[in-house]
N, C-alpha and C positions, 0 to 999 in steps of 0.2 A: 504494500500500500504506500503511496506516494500522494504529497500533496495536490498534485496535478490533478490526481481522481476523485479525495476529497473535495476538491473545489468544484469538478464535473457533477459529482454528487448533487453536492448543495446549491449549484446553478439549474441544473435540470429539477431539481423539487421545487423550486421558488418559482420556473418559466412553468414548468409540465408539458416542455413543449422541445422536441430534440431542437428544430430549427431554430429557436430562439437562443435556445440554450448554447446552441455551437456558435451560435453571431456571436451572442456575448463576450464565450472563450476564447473569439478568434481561431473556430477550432473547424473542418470539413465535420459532416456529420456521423461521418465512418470513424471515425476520430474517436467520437465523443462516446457515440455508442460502444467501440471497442474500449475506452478508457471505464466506461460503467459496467461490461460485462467482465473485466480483469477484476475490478473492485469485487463483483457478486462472489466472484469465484473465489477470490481470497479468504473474503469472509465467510462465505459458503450462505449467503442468505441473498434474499430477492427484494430487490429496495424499490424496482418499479412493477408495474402492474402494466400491459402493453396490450390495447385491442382496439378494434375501430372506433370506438369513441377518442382515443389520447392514451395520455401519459398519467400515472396515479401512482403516488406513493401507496408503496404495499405498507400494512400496520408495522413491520421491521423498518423498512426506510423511513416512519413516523418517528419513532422510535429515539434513530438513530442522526436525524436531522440536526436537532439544536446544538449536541455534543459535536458532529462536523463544523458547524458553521461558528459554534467556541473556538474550535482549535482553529481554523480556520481565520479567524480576527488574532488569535494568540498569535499566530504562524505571523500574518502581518504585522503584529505589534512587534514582534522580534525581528525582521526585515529594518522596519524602520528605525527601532534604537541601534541596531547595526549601522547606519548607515548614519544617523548624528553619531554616532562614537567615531565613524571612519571621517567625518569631516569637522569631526569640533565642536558640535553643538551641546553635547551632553555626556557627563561624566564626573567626576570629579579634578580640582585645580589645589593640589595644594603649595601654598604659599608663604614664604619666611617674611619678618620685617624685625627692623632693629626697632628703636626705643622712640626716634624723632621720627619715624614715619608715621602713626596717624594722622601728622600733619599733613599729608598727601596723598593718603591712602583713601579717605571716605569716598571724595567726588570719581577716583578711581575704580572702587570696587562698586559704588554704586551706577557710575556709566555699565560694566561690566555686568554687572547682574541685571542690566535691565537689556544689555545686548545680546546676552546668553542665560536667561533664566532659569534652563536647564542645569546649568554645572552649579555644582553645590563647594563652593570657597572653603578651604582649612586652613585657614591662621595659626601663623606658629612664632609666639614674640624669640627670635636668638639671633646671636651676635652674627655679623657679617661672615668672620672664616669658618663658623659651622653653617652657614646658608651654601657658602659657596661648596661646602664637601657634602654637605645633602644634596647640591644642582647635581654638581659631578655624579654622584651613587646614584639619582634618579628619586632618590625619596621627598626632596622636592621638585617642582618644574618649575617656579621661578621664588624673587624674592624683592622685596626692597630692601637695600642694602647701601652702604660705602663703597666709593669707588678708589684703587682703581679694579679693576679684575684682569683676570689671562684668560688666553685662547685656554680651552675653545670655549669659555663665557663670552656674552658680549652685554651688554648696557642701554640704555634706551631713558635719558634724561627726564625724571616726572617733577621735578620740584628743585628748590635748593633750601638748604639752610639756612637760620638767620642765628648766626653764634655770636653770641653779645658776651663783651669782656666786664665783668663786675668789679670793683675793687672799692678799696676805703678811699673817701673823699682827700683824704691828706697824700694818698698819693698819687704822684700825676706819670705814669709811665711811656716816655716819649718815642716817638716813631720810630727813631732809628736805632734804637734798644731793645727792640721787640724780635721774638721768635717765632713761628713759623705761625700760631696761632694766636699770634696778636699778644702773646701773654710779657709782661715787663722780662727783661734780664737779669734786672735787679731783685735783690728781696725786701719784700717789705718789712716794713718797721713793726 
């Protein structure tokens, strides 16, 4: 038994009509007819009833309809998440961020959940070089992080930072005594 026959099945019970039946499946009607008499044989039972009036579901092919045309919509619903998983639409995204990314992150995740509603977002607050050996292992797929990164990472700018230097009013620590992030040379009092 093949899906091919369950759909013959369940298209000829709903038309009761070989002709209709075969338009629908795109199918000749030698076709359709041989695709329902392999179904009987398999099962060993009689689903239609065939005389000069039509086509009639025998009381077995009653029987046996709703559970075809179940698995039948199962079979497509499995088709179809196949086929968002194979292009991206639905799955799961999990994803790193250090400590100063909510600043950036909301209007982000939010574009994103409303572009792919299907993928379900996992959050995981850690520091930069464990995001970057999660990418690598595969246990995340991406991250907000510190730059810089190596091949075969690569980067995609969402925001910057705004790092304000605090200190005590009495001291004034001057430009050209300052280290990489802004911070005095000197030590304070």
């Amino acid at each position: 038994m093949d899906i091919r026959q369950l759909r013959a099945f369940v298209t000829l019970a709903e038309c009761l009509s070989y002709r209709e039946a075969a338009e629908r499946l795109w199918l000749t009607q030698p076709t359709l007819t041989k695709q329902i008499k392999m179904l009987e044989a398999e099962i060993n039972l009689v689903l239609f009833l065939r005389d000069n009036h039509g086509t009639q579901l025998s009381r077995r092919g009653q029987q046996l309809y709703q559970d075809a045309k179940k698995l039948i919509g199962q079979f497509n619903a499995f088709k179809t998440l196949c086929q968002q998983l194979t292009n991206g639409k639905r799955g799961v995204l999990s994803l790193g961020f250090i400590s100063s990314a909510p600043l950036v992150m909301p209007a982000i995740i939010t574009a994103f959940q409303n572009a792919f509603p299907d993928i379900h977002l996992g959050l995981q607050d850690i520091s930069s070089p464990v995001q970057q050996e999660r990418i690598l292992s595969g246990q995340l797929q991406a991250g907000f992080m510190r730059i810089p990164v190596s091949p075969p990472l690569a980067f995609r700018k969402t925001g910057s930072d705004c790092l304000t230097l605090i200190f005590h009013k009495s001291c004034r620590p001057s430009r050209n005594r300052c280290i990489s992030f802004g911070v005095a040379a000197r030590s304070l009092p």
